[in-house]
N, C-alpha and C positions, 0 to 999 in steps of 0.2 A: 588643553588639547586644541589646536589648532584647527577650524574647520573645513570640515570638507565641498562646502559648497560654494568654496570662493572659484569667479569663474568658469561656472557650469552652465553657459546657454542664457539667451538673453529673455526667458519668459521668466513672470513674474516666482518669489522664491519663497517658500513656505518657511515660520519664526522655530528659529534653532528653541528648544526648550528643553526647561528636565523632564524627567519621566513624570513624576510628577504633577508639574503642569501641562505635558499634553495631555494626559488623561484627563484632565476637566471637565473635555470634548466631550466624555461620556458622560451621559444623561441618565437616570434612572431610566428602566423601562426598555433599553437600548440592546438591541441583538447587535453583538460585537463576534469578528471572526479574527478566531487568532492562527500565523501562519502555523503551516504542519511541520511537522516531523524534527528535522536538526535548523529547522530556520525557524522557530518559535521565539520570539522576541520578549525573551523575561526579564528587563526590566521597565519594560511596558506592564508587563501580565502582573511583576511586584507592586509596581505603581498602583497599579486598578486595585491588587488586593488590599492596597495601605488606604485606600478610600472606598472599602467596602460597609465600613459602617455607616457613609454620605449616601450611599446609594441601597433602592431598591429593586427588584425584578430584572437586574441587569442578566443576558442570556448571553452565555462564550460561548460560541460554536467554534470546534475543530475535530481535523481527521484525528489522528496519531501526536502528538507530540513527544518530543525526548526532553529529558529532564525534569524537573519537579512541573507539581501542577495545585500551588496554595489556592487555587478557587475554589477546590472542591475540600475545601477542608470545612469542615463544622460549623467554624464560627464564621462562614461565610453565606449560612442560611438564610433564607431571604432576602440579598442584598446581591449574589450571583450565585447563578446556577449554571451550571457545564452540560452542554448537549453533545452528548458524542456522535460524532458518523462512523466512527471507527475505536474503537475503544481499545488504549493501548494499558501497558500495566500501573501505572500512574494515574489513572481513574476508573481502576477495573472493580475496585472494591466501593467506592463512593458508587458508583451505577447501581452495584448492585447491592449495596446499602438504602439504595432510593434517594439518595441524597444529588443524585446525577442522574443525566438524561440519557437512552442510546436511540439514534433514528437511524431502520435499516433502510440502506437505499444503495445500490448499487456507484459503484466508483465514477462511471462516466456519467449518472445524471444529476450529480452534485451542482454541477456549474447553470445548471438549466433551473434547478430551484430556487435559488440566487437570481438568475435575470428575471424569471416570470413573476420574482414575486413572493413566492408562494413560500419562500425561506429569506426576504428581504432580509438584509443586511444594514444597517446603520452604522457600522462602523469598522474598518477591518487594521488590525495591528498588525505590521508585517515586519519582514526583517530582510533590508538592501544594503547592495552595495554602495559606495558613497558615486556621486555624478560623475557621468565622462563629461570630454568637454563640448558635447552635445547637451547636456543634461540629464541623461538617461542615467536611472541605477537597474541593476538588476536585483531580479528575485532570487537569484543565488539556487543552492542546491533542491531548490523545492517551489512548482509553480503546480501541482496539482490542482487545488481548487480554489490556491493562492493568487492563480492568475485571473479568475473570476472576481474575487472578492473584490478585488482591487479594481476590478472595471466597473464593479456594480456598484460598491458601499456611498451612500452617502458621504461620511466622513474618511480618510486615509489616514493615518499617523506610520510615521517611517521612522523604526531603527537602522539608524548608517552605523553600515563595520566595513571597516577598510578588510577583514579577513573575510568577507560575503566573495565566493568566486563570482566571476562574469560570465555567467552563462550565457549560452548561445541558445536561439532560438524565439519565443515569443513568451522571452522572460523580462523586457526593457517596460519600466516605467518612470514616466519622464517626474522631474524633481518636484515639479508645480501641481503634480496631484496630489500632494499631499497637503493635508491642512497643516501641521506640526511636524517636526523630526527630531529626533533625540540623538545623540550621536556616540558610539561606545566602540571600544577598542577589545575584540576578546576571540578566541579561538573557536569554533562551533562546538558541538559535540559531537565524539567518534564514536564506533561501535563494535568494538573485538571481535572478530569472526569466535561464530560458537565450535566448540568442541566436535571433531565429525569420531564418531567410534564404531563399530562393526558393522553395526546395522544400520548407520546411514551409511555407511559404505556399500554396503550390500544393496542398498536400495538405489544408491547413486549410478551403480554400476547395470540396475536393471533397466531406470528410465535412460539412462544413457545410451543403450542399447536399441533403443526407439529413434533418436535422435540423426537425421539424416546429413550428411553432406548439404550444405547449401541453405538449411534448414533455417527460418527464424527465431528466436528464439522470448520468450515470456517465463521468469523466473523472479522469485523472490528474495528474502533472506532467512536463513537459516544453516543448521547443520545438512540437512539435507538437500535443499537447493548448492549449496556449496560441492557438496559429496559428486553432485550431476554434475556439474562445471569441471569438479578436479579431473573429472575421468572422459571429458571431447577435448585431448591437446590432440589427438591425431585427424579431428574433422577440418576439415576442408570450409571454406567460405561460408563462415556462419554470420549471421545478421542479427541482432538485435531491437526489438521492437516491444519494452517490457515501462509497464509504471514506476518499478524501480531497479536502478542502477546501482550495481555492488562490487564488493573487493575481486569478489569470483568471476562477475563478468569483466572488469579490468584486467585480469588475469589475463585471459583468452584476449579481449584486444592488443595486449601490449605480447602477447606472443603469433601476432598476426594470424590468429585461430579466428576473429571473430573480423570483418574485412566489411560486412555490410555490401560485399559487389554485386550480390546474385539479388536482390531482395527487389520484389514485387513494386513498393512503392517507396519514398525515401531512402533511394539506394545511393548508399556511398556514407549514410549515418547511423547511429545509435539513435534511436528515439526512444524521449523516455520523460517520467514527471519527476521521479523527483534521486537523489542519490544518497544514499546512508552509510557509512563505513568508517573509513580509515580517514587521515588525514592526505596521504596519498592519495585515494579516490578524490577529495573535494581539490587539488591540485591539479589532477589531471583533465578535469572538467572546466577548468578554470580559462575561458577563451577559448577552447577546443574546438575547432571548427566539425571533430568527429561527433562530437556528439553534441545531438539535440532538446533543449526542453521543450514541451509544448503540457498544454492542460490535458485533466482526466477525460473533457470532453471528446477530445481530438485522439489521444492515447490510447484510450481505455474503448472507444466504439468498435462495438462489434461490427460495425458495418466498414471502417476502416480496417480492422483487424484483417476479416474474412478476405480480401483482397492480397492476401499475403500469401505465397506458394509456400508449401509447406509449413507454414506457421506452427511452433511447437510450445503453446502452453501449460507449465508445471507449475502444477499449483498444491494443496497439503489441504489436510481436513484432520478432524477431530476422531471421528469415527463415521461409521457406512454401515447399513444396514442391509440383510440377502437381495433387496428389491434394487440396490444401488444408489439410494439417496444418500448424500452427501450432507453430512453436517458439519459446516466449517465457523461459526461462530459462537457457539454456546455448548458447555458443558452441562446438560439437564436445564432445566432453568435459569440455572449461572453465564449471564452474559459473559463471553470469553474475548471476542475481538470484533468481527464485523462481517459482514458482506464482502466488501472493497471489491477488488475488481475479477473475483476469482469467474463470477459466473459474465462478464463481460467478455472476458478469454476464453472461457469454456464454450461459447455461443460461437463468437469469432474464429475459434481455432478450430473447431469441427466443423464450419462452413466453407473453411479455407483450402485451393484446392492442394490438397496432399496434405493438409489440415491433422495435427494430434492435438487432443486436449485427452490432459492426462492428473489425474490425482494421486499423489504419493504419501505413503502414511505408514509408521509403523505398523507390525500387526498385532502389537500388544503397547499399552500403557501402564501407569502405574506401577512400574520393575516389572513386567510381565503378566501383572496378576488381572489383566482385565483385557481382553480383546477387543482390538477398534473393530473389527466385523463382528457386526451385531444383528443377531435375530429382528430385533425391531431396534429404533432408535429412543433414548432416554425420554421419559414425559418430559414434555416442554421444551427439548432441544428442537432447534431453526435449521430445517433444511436449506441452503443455500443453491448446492446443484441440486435440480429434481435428476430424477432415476428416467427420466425423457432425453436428459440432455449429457448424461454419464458417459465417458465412452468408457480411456483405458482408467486403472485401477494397476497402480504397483506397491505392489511392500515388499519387504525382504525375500521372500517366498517365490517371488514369480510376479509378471506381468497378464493383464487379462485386459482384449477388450468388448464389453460390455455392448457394443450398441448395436442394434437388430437382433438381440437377446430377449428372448422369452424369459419371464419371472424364473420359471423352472430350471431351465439354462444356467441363470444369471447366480443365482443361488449357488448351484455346482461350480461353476466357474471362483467365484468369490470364497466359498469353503478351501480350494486349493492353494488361495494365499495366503490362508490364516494359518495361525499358526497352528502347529502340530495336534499339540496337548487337546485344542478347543475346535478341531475337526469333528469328535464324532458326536459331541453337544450341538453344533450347529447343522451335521445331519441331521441329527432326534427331530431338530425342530422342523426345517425345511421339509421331514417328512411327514410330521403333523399336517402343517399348510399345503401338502401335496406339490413339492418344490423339488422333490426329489423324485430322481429316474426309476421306474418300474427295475426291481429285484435291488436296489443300491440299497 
């Protein structure tokens, strides 16, 4: 293989190596950040696990990554241990096997625990583009808390992929930060849009409905974020201002639905941390001067958020209880995913002036058999929205919104989205706690 760092800038150039040997770098003892999501650099993360029996108390911290995750396997017990900030399906069962760590912390103060300190960093594995002829590679489809690491860690180690797109925005890190780089030829990984079927359409069709001309927009991925996207072709100047970037929102860009003209601040871009999907999406990003990365610090602030006319955050949860609290990371006890940045939008987008923050959620799990609107919420499940900060609430059933709602209210209002069958169980109860309207 031919390398890529012939020619890139005349500062001094970090030693081409194998995976292998950059890892040596890592010391026992050593909190290492490995990048998120589809820019996860494994075979750095193989390497580390092929020299886990050299090492002890080694600490991998990341969001979400895609693809396997050998550190958290067994025979990796006291030699590394996996801290999640976000816990994707890949070490949802080691977490909550104990064998894996989760730390709940909101999406945009990720990059602030890294600089103070207080989450120090010794080492971060990332995964770049190979050098322009400036020097610079990019962080590619993901600088979320990648952009931190990297300014923070002690040590850098860089995977060069000539298939890493070139993002725009304050995704460049010049070639001489890095102490090692390994250098590999391979495709990222993509992520099939999920199945959308009646009831996320029915739901898509109802937040969509909310969704204004001109509007900003904050969305995630799924069958249901998708469902809201298939159904604004006919809005007018929508903006984009979300942490991630998908097939659904490419959709509406490239049918000039989404234009970014009308938008508060960074008008005229897509601002976003990181992108997930198709091979087409990590193409179309690719030098796009439409669209922007920046870190979760910058993205994810509610205090930049709120500054956004009409900002419309769509965000999902687990299940809800009469009082409006919002449980979006755990199933009872069962750590499920994280925080991330649901209550950063939720804070920002109902501060914002014309401002929606909205949570969408079927109104049954399990084939039916279990209601997300819940009298109380599971022992031990993690409210993420408090019932302070709740506005709208949609499911299949209808939209409601929730804020300058009285508990009593709030309750009636919430029984009218559930479903059918589990209406007049959720009176019984509301009327227990006195939640319910005289003579209802």
């Amino acid at each position: 293989m031919a390398s890529h760092l012939a020619d890139s800038g005349s500062r001094p150039r970090p030693h081409v190596m194998t995976a292998g040997d950059a890892v040596r770098l890592i010391k026992s003892g050593d909190r290492v950040y490995l990048h998120e999501v589809a820019m996860t650099p494994h075979e750095l993360l193989d390497a580390l696990v092929g020299r886990a029996g050299q090492l002890s108390g080694v600490e991998v911290v990341s969001l979400h990554t895609e693809g396997p995750a050998p550190h958290v396997a067994p025979e990796c017990a006291g030699s590394i241990r996996h801290n999640a900030l976000f816990v994707g399906a890949n070490v949802r069962d080691a977490v909550n096997d104990g064998r894996a760590d989760y730390t709940p912390v909101f999406l945009s103060e990720v990059p602030a625990l890294f600089a103070s300190g207080r989450l120090a960093l010794d080492v971060a594995l990332v995964q770049v583009s190979p050098p322009d002829r400036h020097g610079f590679c990019r962080l590619g489809t993901s600088i979320a808390c990648a952009r931190a690491a990297v300014d923070t860690a002690q040590t850098v180690i860089g995977l060069l992929n000539p298939r890493v797109p070139r993002t725009l925005g304050n995704s460049a890190v010049h070639i001489s930060r890095f102490a090692a780089v390994v250098e590999a030829d391979r495709p990222l990984p993509t992520v099939a849009p999920a199945p959308i079927g009646q009831v996320e359409r029915q739901i898509g069709e109802q937040v969509a409905a909310l969704v204004e001309n001109r509007a900003t927009l904050q969305v995630g991925i799924g069958a249901i974020p998708d469902a809201v996207l298939a159904c604004l072709g006919e809005r007018d100047d929508l903006g984009v201002h979300t942490e991630m970037f998908s097939d659904g929102l490419l959709a509406l860009a490239e049918a000039g639905v989404v234009t970014n003209r009308c938008k508060t601040t960074w008008r005229g871009r897509v601002v976003t941390s990181f992108a997930l999907g198709s091979q087409r999406l990590y193409d179309f990003v690719d030098g796009n001067p439409f669209v922007e990365f920046h870190g979760s610090d910058i993205v994810n602030d509610p205090r930049e958020i709120r500054q956004i006319d009409r900002m419309t955050a769509i965000n999902s949860a687990i299940e809800i209880d009469l009082t409006g609290q919002v449980v979006a990371d755990s199933i009872g006890e069962r750590i499920y995913s994280g925080i991330g940045g649901q209550m950063d939008f939720v804070q920002g987008a109902s501060q914002a002036p014309g401002g929606k923050a909205i949570i969408a959620l079927p109104a049954t799990a399990r084939g039916g058999t279990r209601s997300r609107i819940v009298p109380v919420i599971q022992p031990g499940a993690g409210v993420v929205t408090t019932r302070g900060h709740v506005q709208y609430v949609v499911t299949e059933y209808g939209a409601v919104d929730l804020r300058g709602q009285s508990l009593r209210r709030r309750a009636e209002m919430l029984i009218s989205i559930a479903h059918p069958d589990v209406r007049p169980e959720l009176r019984a109860v509301a009327a227990q706690r006195h939640f319910s309207f005289p003579g209802a």
